[in-house]
C-alpha positions in Angstrom: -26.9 -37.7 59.7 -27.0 -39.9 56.7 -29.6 -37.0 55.4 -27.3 -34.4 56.2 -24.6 -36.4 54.4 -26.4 -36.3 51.5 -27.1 -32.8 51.3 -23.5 -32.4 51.2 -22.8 -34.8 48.6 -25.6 -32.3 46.4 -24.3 -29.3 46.9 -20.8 -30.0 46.3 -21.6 -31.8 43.1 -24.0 -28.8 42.0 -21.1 -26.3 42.7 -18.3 -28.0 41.1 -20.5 -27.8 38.0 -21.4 -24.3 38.8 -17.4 -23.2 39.3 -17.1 -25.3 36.2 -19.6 -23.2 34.4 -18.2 -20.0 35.8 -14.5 -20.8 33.9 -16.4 -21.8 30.9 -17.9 -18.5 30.6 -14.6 -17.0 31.7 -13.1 -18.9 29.0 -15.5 -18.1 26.2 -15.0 -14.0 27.3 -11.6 -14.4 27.0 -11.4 -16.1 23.5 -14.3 -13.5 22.1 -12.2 -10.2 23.7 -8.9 -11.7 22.0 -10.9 -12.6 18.5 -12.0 -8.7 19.1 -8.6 -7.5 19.8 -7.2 -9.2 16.7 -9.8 -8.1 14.2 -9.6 -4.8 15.3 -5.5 -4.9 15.0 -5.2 -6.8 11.9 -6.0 -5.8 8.7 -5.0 -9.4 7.3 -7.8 -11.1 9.2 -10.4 -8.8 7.7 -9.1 -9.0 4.3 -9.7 -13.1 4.7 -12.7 -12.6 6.4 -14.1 -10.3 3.9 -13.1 -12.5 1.1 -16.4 -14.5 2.4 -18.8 -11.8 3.5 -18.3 -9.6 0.3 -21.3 -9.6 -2.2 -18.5 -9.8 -4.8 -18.0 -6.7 -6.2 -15.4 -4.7 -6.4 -14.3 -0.6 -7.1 -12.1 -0.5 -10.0 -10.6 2.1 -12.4 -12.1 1.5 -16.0 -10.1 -0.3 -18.5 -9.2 0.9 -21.4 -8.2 -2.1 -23.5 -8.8 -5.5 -23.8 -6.8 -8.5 -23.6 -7.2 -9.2 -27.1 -6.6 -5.5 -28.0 -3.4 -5.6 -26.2 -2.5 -8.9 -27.5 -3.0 -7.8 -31.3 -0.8 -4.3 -30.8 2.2 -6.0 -29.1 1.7 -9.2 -31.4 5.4 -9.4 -32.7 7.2 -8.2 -29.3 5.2 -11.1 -27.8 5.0 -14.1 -30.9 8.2 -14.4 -32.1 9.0 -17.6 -34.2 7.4 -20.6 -33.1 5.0 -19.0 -29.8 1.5 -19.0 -29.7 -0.9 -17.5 -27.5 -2.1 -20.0 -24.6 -4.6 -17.8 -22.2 -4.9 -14.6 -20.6 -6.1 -13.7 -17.2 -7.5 -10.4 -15.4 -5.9 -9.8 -11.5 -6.8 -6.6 -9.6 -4.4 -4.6 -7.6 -5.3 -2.5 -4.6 -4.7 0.8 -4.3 -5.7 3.5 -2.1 -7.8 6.5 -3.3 -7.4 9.3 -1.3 -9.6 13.0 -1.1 -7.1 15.5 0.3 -6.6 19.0 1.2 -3.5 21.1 1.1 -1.2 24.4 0.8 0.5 25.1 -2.0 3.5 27.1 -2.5 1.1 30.3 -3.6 -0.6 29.7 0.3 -3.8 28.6 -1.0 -6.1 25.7 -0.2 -6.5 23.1 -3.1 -8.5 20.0 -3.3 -7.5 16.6 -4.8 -7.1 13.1 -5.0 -3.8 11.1 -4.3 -4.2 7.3 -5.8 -1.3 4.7 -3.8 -0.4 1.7 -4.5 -0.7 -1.0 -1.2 1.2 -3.6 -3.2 4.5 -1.6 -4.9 3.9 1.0 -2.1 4.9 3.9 -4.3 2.9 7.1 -5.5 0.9 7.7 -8.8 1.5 10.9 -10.1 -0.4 10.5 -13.4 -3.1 8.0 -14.2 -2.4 8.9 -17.9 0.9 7.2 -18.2 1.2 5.5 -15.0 3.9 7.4 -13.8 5.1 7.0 -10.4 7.2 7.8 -7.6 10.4 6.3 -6.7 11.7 5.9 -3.0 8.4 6.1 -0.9 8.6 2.4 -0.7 11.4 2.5 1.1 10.7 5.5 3.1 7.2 3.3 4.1 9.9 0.4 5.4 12.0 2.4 7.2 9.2 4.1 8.9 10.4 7.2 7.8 9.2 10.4 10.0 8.4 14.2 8.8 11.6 14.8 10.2 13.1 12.3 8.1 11.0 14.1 5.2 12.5 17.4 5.4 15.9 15.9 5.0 14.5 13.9 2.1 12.4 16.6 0.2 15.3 19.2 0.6 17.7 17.2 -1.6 14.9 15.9 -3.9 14.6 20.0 -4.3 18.2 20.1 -5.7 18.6 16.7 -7.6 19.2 14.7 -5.1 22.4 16.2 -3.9 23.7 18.7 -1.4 26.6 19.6 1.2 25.6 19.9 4.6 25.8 23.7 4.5 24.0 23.6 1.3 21.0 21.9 3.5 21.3 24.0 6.8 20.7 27.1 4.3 17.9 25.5 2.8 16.3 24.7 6.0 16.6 27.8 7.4 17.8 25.7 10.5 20.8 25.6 12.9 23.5 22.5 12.7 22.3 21.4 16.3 18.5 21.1 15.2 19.3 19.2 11.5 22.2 17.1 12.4 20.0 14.8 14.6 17.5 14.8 11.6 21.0 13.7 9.6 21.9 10.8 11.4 18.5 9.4 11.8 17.6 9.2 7.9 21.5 7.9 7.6 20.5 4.9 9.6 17.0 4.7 8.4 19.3 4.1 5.0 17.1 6.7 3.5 20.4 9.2 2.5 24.1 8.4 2.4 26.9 10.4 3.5 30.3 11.2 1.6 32.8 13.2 3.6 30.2 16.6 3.5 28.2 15.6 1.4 24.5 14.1 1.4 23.0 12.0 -1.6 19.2 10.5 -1.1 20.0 6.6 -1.2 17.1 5.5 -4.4 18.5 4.9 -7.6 16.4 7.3 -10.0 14.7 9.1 -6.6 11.2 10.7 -7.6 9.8 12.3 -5.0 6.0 14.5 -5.3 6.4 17.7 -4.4 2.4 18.0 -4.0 -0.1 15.7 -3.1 -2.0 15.1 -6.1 -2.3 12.6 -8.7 -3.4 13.7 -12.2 -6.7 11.6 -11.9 -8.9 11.2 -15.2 -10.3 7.7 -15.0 -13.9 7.0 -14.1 -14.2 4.3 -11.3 -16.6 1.9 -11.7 -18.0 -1.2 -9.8 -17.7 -4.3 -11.2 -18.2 -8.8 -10.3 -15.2 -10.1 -9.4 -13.6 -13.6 -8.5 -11.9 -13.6 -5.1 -9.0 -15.1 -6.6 -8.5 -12.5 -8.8 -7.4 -10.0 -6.3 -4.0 -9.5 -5.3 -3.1 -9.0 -1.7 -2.2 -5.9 -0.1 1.7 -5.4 0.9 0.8 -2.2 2.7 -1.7 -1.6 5.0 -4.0 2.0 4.9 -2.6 2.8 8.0 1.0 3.1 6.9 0.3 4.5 3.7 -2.0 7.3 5.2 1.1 7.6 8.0 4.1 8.1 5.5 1.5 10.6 3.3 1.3 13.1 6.0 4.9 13.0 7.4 5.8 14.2 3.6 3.1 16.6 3.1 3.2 18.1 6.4 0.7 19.6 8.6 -1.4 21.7 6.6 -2.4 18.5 4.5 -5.8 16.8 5.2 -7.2 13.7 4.1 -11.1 13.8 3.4 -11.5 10.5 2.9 -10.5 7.2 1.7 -11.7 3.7 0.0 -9.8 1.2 -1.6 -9.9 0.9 -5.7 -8.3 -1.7 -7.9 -6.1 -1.5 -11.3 -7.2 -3.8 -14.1 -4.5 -6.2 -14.9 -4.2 -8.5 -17.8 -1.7 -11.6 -17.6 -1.2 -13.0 -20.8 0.4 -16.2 -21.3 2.6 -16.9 -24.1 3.7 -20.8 -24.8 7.1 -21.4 -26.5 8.1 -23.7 -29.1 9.6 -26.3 -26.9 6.5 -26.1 -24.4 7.6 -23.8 -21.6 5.0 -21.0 -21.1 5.9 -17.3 -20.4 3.6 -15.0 -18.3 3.6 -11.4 -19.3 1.0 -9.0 -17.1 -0.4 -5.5 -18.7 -1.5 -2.5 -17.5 -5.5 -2.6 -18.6 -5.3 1.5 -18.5 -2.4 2.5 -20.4 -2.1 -1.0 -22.3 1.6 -0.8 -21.4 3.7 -3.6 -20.4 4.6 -4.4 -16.7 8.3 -4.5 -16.3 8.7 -4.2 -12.7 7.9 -6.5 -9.9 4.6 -5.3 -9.0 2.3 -3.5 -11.2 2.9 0.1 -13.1 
């Protein structure tokens, strides 16, 4: 009996430790699947992750001036009576280079490359002079939909404006079918409505008619500092969303990667001590006026 009593004692002592090591393991599965689940769902946790796994370099478009080159141009917008220059700094910007098919208006297939900005959100129609869209932002905020797009490319087709009848016509479409189109944009805040007529709501709209950037900068890779990258705003997955619900079905994207625009921040310290940051486009040399880069 006292053997037998024993024997008991043992195995429930070795099975509490073996149920304890079954919810251990339980445990551990769950934490690694939801770890999984999360970097497969977030972009954000790869970008910090990567920050420590990259071999620090980076795809970048080429510069075309230097800090100092810039600094010498635009010396008397930027020292003006008693400023001096203090130090200047290089930042990247992401944007997202993408190979692409589509139809133009003649019905044949052309090739190109769309170039998107992750941070402003907005369209680069010429590498040249920077020259962007205006209004794709808001359209990637709204979560605008192709049906949203043929509202919004209609009246970007006649300057912005149009009367209702003026749109049905130019849809080729019936009031039951493009009313529901109407209303959802109106809400989305993407057009406005005054008595019968319809306005897209961007100040200064510009909106691509094809999918192509006017691309003449070599891309090259470069060292980098982690903390000279900026973070995204926009993800590749929205970007490459809101792409094809404006350029419709027959447009195809090849492939993508992720490149980054040279920009210089030049600081400028004031007479009574206070310093002023000023940031410059490295391709065009031209200053940044806007919130984000361009």
């Amino acid at each position: 009996m006292i053997l037998d009593a024993k024997c008991g004692i043992c195995i429930g002592f070795y099975g509490d430790i073996i149920m304890r090591s079954i919810k251990f393991i339980l445990l551990l599965t769950l934490i690694a699947g939801g770890a999984w689940w999360l970097w497969l769902s977030d972009s954000s946790i790869k970008e910090v992750v990567s920050q420590y796994i990259e071999n620090g370099e980076i795809l970048t478009l080429e510069a075309k001036y230097t800090p100092e080159q810039i600094m010498e141009i635009n010396r008397r917008e930027l020292l003006t009576d008693t400023k001096t220059y203090k130090d200047s700094a290089l930042k990247y910007y992401p944007y997202l280079l993408m190979e692409v098919k589509y139809v133009q208006p003649d019905k044949k297939t052309r090739e190109g490359v769309i170039l998107w900005g992750m941070v402003d959100g907005e369209m680069v129609l010429s590498t040249d002079n920077w020259e962007r869209t205006h209004g794709l932002e808001d359209a990637i905020l709204a979560s605008a939909t192709s049906n949203d797009f043929k509202i919004i490319n209609a009246l970007a087709r006649n300057k912005g404006y149009m009367t209702r009848e003026e749109l049905h016509k130019d849809l080729k479409l019936e009031a039951d079918i493009v009313d529901p189109w109407l209303d959802s944009a109106r809400q989305k805040h993407l057009i406005v409505q005054k008595g019968n007529d319809l306005q897209l709501h961007f100040e200064d709209p510009k909106i691509p008619s094809l999918p192509q950037t006017k691309f003449k900068q070599y891309v090259v890779s470069k060292p980098y500092n982690f903390d000279q990258r900026v973070s995204k705003k926009y993800s590749k997955t929205q970007i490459e969303r809101i792409s094809r619900a404006i350029f419709g079905q027959d447009f195809t994207i090849r492939s993508t990667k992720e490149v980054y625009l040279p920009v210089y921040h030049i600081e400028v310290q004031n007479g009574d001590g206070s310093v002023m940051d000023s940031a410059w486009n490295a391709i065009t040399g031209v200053r940044i006026t806007s919130s984000y880069q361009g």
